[in-house]
KEBA-294982 format. One record per residue: x, y, z of N, C-alpha, C in turn. Coordinates in steps of 0.001 Angstrom, whole numbers, plus 524288, in hexadecimal, padded with zeros to 5 digits. Layout:
XYZXYZXYZ;...
END
This chain:
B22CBAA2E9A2C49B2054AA307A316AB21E8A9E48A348D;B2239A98D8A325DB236EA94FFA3414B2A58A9674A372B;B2C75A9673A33F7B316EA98C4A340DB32B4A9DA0A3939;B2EFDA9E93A3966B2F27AA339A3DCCB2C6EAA0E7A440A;B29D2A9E75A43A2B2779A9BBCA460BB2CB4A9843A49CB;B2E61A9392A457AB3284A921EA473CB36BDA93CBA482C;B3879A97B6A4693B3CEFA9A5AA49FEB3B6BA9CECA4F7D;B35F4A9D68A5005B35F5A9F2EA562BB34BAA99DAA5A1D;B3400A961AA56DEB3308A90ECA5AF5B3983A905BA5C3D;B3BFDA9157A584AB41E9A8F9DA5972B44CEA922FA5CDE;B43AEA9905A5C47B4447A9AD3A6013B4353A9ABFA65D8;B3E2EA9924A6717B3BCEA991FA6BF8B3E2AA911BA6E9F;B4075A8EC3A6AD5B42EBA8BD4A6CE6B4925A8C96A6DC6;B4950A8EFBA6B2DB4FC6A90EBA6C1CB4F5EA9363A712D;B4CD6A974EA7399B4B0FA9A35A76E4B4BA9A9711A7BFE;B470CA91BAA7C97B4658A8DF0A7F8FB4BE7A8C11A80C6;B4EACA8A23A7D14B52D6A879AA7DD1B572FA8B09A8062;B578BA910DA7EE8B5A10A92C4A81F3B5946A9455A8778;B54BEA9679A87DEB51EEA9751A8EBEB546AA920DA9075;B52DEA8C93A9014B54D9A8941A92A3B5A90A8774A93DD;B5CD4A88E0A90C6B625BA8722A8FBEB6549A8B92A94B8;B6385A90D5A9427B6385A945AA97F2B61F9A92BFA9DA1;B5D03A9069A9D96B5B4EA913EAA334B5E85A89F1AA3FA;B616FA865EAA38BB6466A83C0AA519B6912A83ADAA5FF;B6CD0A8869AA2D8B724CA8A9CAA4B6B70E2A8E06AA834;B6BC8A8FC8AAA1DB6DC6A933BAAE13B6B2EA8FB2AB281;B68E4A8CCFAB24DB67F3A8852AB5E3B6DDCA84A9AB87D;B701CA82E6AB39DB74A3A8070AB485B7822A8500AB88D;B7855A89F6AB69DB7D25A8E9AAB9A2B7AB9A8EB3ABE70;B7571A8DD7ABFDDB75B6A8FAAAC5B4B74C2A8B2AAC806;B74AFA865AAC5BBB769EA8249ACA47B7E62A81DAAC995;B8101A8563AC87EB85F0A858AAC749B881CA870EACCE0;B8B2DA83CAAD077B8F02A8729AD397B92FCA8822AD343;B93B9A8E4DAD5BAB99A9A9048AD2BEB9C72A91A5AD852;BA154A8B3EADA56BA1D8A8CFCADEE9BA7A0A91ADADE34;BA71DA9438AE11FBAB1DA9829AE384BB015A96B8AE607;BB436A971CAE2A7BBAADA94E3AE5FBBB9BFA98FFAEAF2;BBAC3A97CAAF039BBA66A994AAF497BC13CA9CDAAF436;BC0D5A9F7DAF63CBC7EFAA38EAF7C7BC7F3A9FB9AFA35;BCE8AA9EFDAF68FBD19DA9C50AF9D1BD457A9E69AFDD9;BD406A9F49B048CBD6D2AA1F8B0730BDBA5AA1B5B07E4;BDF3FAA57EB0804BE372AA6E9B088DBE7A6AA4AEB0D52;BEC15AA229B0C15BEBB2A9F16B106BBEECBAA30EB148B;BEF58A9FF8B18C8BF2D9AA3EFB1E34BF707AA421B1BFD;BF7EDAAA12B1D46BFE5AAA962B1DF1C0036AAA5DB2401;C05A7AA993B24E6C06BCAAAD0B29C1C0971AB157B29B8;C086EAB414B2CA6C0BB8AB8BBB2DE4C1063AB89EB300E;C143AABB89B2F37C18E8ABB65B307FC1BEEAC181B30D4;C1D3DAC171B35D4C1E4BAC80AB3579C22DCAC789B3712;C27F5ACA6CB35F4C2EB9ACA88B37CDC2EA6ACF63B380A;C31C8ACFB6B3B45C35DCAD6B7B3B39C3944AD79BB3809;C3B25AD5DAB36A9C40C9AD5DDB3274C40AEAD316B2D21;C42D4AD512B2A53C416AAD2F4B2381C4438ACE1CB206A;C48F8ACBF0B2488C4A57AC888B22ECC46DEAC4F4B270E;C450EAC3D4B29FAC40A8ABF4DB2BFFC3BCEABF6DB28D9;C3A22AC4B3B277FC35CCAC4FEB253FC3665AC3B4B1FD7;C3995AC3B6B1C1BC3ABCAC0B5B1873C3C2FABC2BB181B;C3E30AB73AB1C30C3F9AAB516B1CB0C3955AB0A0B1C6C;C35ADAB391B2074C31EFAB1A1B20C5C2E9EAB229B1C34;C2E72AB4B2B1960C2E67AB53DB13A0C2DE6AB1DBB0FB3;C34B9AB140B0FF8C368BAAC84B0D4EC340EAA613B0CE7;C33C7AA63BB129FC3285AA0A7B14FDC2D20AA048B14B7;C2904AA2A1B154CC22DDAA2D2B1662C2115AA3B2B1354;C232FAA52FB0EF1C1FC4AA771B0AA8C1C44AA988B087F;C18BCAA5A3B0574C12F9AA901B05AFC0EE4AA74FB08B7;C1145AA42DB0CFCC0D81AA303B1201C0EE8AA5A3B161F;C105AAAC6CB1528C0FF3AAF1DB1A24C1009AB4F5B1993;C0E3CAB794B1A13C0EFAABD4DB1B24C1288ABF42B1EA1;C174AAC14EB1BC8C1B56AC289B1EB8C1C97AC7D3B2002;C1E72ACBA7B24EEC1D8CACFCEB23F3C2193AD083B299B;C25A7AD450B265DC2A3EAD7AEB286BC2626ADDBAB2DC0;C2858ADB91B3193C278CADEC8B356EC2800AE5F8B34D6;C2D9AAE5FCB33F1C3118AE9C4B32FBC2FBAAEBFDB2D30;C2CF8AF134B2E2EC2B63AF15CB2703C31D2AF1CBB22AC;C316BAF1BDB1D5BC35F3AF125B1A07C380BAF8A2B1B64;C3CA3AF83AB1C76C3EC6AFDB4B1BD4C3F64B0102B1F0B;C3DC2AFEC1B255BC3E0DAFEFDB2C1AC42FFAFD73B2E64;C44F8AFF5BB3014C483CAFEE1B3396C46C9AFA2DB37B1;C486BAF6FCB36A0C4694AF2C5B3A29C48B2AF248B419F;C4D22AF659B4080C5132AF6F5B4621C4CB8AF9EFB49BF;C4B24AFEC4B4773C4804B0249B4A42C4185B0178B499F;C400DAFBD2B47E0C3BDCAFA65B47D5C3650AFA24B4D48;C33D5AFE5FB4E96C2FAEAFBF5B516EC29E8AF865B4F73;C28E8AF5C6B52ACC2480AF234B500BC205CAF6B5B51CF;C1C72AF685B4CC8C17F0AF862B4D38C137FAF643B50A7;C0E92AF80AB5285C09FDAF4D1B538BC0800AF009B4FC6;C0868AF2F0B4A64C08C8AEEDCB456EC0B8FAEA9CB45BD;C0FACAEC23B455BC1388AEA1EB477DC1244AE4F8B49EC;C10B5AE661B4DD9C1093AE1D8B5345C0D7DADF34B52DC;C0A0AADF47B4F90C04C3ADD1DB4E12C05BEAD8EFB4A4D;C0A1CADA62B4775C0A5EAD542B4248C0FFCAD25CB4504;C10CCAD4A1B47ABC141EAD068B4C92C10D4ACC5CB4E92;C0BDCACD5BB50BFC089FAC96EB54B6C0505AC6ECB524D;C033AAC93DB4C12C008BAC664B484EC04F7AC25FB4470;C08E7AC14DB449AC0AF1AC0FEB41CEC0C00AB9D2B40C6;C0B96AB5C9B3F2FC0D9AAB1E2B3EDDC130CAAFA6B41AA;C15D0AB0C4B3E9DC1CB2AB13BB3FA0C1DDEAB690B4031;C210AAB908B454FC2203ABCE9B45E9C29D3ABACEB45C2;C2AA0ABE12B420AC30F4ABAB7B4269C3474AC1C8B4378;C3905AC2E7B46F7C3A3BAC682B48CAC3F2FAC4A4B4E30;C436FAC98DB4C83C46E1AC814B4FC2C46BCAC9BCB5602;C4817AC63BB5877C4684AC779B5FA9C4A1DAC9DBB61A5;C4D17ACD72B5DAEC4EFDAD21EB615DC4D74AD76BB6048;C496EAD701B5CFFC44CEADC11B5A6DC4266ADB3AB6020;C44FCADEB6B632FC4129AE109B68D3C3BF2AE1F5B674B;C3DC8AE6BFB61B8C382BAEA45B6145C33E1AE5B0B618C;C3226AE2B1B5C80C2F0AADF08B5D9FC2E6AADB3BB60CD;C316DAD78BB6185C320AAD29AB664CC2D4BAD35EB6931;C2BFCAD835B6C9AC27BEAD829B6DA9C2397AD4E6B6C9A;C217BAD8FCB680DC1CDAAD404B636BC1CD2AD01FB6351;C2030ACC44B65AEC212BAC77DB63F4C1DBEAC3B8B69E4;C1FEEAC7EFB6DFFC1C77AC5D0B72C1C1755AC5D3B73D9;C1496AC5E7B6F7FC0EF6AC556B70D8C0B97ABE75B700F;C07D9ABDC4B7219C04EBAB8AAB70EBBFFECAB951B6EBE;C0013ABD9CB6A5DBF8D3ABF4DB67CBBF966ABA4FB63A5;BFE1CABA4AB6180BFDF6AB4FBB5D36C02FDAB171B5F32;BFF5EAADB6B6251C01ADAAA54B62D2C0508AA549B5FAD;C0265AA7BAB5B75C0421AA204B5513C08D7AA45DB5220;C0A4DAA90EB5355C0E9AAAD3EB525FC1337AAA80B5228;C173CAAA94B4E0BC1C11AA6FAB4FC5C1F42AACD1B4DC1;C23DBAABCAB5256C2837AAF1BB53CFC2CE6AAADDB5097;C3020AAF31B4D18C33E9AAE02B4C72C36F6AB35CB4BF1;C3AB2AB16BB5120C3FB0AB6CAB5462C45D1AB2DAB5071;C474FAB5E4B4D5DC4C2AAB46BB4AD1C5083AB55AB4CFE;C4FD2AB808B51CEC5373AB744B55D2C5474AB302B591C;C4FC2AAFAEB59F9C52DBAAC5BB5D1BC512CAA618B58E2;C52C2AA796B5455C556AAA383B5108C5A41AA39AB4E6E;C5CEDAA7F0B4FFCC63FCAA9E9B4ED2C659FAAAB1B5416;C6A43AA979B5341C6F29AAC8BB56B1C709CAB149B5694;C6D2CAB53FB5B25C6D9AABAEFB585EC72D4ABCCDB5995;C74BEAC05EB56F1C78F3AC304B57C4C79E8AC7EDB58B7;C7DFFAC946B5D09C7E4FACF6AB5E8BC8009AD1D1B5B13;C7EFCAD7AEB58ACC8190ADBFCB55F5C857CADC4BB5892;C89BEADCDEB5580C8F6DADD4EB5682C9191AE15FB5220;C9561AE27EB532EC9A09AE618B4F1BC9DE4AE4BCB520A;CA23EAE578B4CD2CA7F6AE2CFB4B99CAA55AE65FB5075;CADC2AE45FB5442CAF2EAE5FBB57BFCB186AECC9B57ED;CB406AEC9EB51A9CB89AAF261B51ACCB30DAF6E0B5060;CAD25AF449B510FCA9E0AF776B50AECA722AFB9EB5692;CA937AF8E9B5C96CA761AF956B5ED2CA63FAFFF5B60E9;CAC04B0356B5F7FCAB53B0879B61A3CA897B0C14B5DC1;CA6C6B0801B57A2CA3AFB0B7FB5366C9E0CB0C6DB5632;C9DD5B09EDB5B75C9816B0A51B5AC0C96C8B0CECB6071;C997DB0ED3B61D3C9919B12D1B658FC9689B1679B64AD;C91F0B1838B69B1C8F9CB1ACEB69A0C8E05B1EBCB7009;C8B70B235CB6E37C8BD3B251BB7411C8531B2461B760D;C83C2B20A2B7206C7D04B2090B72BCC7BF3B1B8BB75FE;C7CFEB1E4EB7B33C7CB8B1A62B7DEBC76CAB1693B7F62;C72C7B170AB7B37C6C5EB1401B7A95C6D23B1055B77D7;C72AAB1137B73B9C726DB0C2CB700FC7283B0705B72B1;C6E9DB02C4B70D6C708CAFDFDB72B1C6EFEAFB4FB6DAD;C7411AF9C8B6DD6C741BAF453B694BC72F7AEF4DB691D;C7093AEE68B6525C6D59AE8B6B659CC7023AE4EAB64D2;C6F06AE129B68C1C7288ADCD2B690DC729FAD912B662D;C6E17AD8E2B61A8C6DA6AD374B5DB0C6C8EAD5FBB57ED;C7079AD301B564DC6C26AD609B50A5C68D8AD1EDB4E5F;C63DDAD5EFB4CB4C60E6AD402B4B05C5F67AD0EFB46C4;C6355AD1BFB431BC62AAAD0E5B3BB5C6507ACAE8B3C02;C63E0AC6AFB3F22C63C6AC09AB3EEEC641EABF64B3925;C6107AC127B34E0C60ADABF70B2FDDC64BBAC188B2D62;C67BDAC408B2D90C6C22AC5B3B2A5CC7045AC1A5B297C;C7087ABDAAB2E4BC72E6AB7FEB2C0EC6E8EAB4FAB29F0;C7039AB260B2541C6EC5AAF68B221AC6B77AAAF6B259B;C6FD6AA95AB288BC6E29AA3AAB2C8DC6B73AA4B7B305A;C6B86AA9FDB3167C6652AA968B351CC6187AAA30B3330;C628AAABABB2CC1C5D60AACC5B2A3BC5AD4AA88EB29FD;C5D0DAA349B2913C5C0EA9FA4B275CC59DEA9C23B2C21;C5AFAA9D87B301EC588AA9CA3B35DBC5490A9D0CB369F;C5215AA448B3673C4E48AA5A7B3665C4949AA3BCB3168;C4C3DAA42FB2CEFC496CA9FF6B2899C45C0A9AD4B2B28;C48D0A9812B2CC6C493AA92A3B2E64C435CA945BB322B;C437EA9757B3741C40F0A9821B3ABFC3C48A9A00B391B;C3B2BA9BD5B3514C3551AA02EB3163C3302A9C07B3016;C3781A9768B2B57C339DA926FB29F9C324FA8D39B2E57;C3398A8E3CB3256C329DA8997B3722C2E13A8E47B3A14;C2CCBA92F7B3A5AC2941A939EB3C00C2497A9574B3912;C2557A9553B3457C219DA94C0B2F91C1E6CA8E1CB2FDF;C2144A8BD7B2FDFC2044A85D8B2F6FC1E17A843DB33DC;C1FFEA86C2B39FFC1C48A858CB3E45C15CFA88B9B3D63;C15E5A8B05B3B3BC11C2A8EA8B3B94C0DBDA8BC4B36BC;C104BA8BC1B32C1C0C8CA89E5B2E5EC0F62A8497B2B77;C0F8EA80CCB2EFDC1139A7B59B2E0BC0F59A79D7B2831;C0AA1A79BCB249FC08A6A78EAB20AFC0D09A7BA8B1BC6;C0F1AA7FAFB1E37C10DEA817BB19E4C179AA8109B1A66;C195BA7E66B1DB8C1EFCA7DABB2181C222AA7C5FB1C78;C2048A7941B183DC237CA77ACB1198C2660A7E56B1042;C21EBA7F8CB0DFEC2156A8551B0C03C2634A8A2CB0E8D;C2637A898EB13C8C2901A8C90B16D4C2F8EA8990B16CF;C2E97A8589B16D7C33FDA83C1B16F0C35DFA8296B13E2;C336EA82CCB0E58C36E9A8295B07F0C38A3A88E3B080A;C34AEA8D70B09C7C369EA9224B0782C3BE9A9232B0C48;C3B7EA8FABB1010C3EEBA9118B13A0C4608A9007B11D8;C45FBA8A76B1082C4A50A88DDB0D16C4CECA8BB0B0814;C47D7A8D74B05FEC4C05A9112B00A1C4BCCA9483B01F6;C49E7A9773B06A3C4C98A9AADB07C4C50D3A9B6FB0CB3;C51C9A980BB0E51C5765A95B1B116EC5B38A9523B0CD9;C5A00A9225B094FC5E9FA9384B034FC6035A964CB0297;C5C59A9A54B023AC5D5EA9E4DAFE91C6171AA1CFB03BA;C6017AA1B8B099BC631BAA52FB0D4EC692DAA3CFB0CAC;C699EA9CC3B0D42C6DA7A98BDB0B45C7121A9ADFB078D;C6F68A9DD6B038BC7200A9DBFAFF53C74EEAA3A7B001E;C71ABAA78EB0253C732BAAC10B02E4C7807AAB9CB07A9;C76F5AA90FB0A7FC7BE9AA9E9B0E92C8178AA640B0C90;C7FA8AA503B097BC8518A9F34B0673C8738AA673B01EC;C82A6AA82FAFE81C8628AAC5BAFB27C887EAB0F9AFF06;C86DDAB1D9B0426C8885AB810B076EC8EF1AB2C1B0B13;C8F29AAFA5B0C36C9268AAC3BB0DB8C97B3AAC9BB08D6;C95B2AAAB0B0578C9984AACDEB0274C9BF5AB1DAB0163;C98E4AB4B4B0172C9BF4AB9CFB008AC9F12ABAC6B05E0;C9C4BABAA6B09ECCA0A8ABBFAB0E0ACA4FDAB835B0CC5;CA561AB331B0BCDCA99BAB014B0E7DCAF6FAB270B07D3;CABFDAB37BB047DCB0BFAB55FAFFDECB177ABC3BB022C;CAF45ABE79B0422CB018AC4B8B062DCB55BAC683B0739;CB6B7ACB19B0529CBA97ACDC7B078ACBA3FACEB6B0CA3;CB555AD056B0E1ACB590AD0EDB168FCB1BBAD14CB17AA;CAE99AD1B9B1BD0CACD8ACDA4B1E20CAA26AD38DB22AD;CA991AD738B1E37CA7F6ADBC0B2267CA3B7ADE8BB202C;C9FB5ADFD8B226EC9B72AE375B208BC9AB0AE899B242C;C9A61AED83B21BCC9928AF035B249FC93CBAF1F9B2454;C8F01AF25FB27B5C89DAAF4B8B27DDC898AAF808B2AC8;C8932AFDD3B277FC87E5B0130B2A2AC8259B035CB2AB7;C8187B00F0B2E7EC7B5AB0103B31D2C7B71AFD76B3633;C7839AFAEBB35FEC758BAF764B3A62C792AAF315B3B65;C7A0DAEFC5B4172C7E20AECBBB4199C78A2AE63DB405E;C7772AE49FB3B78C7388AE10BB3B5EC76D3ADDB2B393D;C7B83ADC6AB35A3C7D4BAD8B8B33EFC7F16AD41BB379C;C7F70AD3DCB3B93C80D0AD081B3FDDC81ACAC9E1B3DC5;C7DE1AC7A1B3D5CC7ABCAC3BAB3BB1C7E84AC0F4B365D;C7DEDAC3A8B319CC8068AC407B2C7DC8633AC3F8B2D6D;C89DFAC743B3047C8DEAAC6A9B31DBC8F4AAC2E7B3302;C8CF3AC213B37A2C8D79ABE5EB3A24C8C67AB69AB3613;C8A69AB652B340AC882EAB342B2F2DC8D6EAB197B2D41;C8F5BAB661B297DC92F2AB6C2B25E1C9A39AB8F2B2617;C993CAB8F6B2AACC9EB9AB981B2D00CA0AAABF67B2B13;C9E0BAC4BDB2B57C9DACAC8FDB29C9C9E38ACCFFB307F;CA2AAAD14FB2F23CA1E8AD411B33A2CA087ADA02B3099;C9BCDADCFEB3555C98A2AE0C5B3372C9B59AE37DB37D3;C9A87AE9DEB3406C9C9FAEE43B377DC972AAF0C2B3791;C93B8AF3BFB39A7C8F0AAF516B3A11C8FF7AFC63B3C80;C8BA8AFE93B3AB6C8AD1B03E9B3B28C89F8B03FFB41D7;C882BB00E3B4264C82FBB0082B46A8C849BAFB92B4A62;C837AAFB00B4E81C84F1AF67AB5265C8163AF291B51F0;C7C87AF3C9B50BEC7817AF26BB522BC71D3AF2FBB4D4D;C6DFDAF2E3B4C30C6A2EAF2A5B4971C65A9AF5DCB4B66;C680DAF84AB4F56C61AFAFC18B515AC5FC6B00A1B51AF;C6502B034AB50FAC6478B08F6B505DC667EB0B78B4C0A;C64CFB0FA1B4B0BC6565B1333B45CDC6A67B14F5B4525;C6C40B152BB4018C724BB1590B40B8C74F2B1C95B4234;C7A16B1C40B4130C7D1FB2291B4108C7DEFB2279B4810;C7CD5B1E4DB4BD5C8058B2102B4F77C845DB1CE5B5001;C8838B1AABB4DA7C8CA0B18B2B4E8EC9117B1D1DB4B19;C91E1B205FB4B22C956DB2307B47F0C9B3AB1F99B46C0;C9DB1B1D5EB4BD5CA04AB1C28B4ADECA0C4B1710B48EA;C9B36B1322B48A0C9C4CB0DCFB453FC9B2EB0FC9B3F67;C98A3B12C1B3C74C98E6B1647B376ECA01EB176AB3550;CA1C5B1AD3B39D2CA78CB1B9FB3875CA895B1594B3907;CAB3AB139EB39F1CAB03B0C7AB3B50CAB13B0A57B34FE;CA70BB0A87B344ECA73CB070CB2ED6CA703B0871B29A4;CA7D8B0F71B2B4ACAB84B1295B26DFCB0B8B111FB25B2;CB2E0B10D4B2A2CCB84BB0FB3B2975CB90EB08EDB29C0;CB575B05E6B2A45CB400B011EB2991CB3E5AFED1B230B;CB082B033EB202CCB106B0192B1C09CB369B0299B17CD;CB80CB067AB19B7CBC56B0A33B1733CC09EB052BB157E;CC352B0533B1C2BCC6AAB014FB1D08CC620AFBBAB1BF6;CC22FAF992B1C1DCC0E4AF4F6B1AA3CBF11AF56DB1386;CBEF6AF9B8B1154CBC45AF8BFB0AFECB861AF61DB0ADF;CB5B9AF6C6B0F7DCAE52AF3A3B0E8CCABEDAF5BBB0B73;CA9E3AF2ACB0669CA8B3AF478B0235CA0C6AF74EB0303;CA00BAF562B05CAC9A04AF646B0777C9924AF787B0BF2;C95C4AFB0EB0CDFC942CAFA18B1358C8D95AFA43B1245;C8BC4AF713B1648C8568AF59AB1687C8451AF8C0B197B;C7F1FAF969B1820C797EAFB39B1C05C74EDAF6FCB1BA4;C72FCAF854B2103C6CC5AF4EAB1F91C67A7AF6C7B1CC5;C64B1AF3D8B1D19C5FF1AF45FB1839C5C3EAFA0FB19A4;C5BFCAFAE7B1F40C5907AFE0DB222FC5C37B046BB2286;C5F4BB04C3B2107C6313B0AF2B2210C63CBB0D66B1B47;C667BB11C3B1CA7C6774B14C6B178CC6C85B13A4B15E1;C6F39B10F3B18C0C746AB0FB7B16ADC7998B150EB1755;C76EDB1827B1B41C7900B1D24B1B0EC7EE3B1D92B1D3D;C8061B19EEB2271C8553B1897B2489C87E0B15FBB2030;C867CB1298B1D60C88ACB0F90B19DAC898BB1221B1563;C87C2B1633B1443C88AFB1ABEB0E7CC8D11B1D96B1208;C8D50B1E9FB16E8C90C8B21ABB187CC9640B20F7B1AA0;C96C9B1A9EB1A8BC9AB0B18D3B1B44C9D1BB17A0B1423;C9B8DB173EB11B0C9D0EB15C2B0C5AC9D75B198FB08A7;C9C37B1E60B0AABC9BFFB24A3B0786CA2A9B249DB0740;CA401B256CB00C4CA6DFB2757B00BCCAC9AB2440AFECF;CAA26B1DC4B0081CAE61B1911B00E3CACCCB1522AFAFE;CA8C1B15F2AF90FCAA2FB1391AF4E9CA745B0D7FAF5E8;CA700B0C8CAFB0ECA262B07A2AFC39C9CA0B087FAFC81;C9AD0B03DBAFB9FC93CFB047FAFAEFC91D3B0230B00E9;C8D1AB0458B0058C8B1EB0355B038DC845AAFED2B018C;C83F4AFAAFB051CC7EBEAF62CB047CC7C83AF61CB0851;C7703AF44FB07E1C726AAF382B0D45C75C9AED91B0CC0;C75FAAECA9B128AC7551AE5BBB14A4C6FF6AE5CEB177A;C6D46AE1DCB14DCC67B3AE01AB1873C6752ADDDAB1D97;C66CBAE0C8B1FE3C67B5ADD1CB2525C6116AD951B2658;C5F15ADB61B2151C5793AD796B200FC5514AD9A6B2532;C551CADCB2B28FFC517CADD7DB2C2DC4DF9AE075B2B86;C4DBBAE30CB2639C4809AE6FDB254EC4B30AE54FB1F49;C480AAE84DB1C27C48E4AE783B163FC44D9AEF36B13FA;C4867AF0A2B105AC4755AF667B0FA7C4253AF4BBB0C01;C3F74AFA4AB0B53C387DAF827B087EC38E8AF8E7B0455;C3D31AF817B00CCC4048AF867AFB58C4077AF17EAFB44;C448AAF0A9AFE2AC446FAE98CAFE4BC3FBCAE745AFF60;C3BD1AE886B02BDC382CAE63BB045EC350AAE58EAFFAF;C32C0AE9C4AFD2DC2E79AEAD4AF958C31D9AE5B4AF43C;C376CAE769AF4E6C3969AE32FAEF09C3A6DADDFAAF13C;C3786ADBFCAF42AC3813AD5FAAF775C3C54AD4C3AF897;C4071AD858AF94BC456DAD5E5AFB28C4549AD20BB0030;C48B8ACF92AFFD9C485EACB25B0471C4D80AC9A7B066C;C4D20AC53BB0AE2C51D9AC64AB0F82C5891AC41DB0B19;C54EDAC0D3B08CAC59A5ABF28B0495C5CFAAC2A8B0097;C592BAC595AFFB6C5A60AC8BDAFB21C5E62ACEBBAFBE6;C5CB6AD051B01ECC5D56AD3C0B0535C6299AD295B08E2;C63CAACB28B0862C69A5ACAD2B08B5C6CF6AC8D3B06ED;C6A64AC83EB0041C6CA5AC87CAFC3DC6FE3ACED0AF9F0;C6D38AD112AFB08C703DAD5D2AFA78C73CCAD70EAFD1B;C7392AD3DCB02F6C78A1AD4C3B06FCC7CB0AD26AB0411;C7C63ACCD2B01ABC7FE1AC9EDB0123C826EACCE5AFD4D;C8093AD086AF933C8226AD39DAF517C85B1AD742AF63E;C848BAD9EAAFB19C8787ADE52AFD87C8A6EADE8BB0021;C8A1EAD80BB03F7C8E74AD64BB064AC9334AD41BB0293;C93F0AD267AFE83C95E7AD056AF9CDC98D4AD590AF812;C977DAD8FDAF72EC9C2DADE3EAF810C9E66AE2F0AFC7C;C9BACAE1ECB00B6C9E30AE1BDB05CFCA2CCAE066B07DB;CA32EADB8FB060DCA5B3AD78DB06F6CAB61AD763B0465;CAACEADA17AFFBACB022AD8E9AFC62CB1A4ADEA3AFA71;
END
């Protein structure tokens, strides 16, 4: 009985000791504060909207992950027969950096408004020496026509197809990156340099190949956009087309032209651009035993390249590949 006795005194102190031991850890937990890491907010980026895919990559390159960059012209559009949408016009006037060439009539417009005044314009036209579309003189009666509406455009547009003016426009993305967001002016102008290298290096390997070349001739049958690149690399282009604005099949006789262009001469290739079926260019080479390659002229990019991140480098890295058996 004793024995029983004392095991319930022991109990009912064991008891005590735990109620208390209890009611002071939960005393201690609710004078406990448990502060909350606040979201860290996300910082600005700047917007940046281009028409064309070699600016819009360019800006890319240089801005990095301090900007939302975004191609006007969707991937796989015809950029020649491009109208701007209402959409469109809207991420024109919202836009940070609106970068776009000033002989795009269609848009230019957009550009004259004052809703955002903090808006910086960069026209890559009037940071080159633009140049008129031309063809090789013995081309002039290929391009006869009885359509007397045609009018041909007097500049071409594709500025980036030389290397050195790429590197212009480069230059101009990170000086107006750096006016805009001075804090980050380091950032913009390290990516800006390796990638001036890296343009550096590509026009030193396409330099070489022309200057060891058998000749010094490309034929593109399509659009007259090589202007620029020619002009660069000391290259003369025979072209389907006079010009970059209209849809091809009415020159019949510049087609005959650089059939017998690439007979007599043994031009081992003839180009098309990124935007066509290559259909003049299968039809001049039917039959002869030469191949036919896209040359990028980078002003739209197909939604095959787009989706696999191809970029302006990579896109004339493949030129340099195709020009390299062109050539010889």
């Amino acid at each position: 009985m004793f024995e029983s006795k004392a095991a319930k005194r022991l109990l009912s102190i064991y008891l005590i000791i735990t109620i208390s031991v209890l009611t002071v850890l939960s005393g201690c937990r609710n004078n406990i504060v448990i502060e909350e890491t606040p979201d860290t907010p996300e910082p600005d980026v700047l917007h940046i909207t281009a028409t064309a895919f070699a600016t819009y990559d360019f800006c890319r390159q240089i801005a990095g992950e301090l900007a939302e960059v975004e191609i006007l012209i969707g991937p796989g559009e015809d950029s020649h027969s491009y109208t701007p949408t209402k959409k469109d016009m809207d991420k024109i006037k919202s836009a940070d950096i609106f970068i776009f060439t000033g002989t795009e009539n269609r848009i230019k417009d957009a550009t004259q408004t004052d809703d955002n005044p903090n808006r910086r314009l960069i026209d890559v036209s009037s940071l080159v020496p633009m140049l008129e579309t031309t063809a090789p003189a013995e081309m002039d009666t290929a391009f006869e026509t009885d359509d007397t509406a045609i009018h041909h455009e007097k500049y071409d547009e594709h500025v980036w197809t030389s290397i050195d003016n790429a590197e212009v426009i480069c230059q101009a993305i990170a000086d107006t990156l750096c006016e805009i967001d001075e804090e980050n002016s380091y950032y913009y102008r390290s990516n800006c340099e390796v990638y001036l290298s890296q343009l550096s290096s590509l026009k030193r390997d396409i330099r070489r190949i022309v200057s060891s070349a058998e000749r010094k001739t490309i034929i593109m049958a399509g659009r007259n956009s090589l202007r620029y690149f020619a002009e660069e690399f000391g290259l003369e282009v025979y072209t389907a087309y006079p010009d970059c604005t209209k849809p091809y099949g009415d020159y019949p006789g510049a087609v005959k032209f650089l059939e017998d262009k690439a007979l007599v001469d043994n031009i081992p290739v003839v180009f098309y651009d990124e935007m066509t079926t290559g259909s003049i260019a299968q039809k001049i080479t039917d039959g002869t035993g030469k191949e036919t390659a896209v040359f990028y002229s980078c002003h739209n990019i197909s939604m095959e390249d787009y989706i696999s991140g191809a970029t302006y480098l990579e896109l004339m890295t493949r030129n340099e590949r195709s020009l390299e058996t062109a050539l010889n």
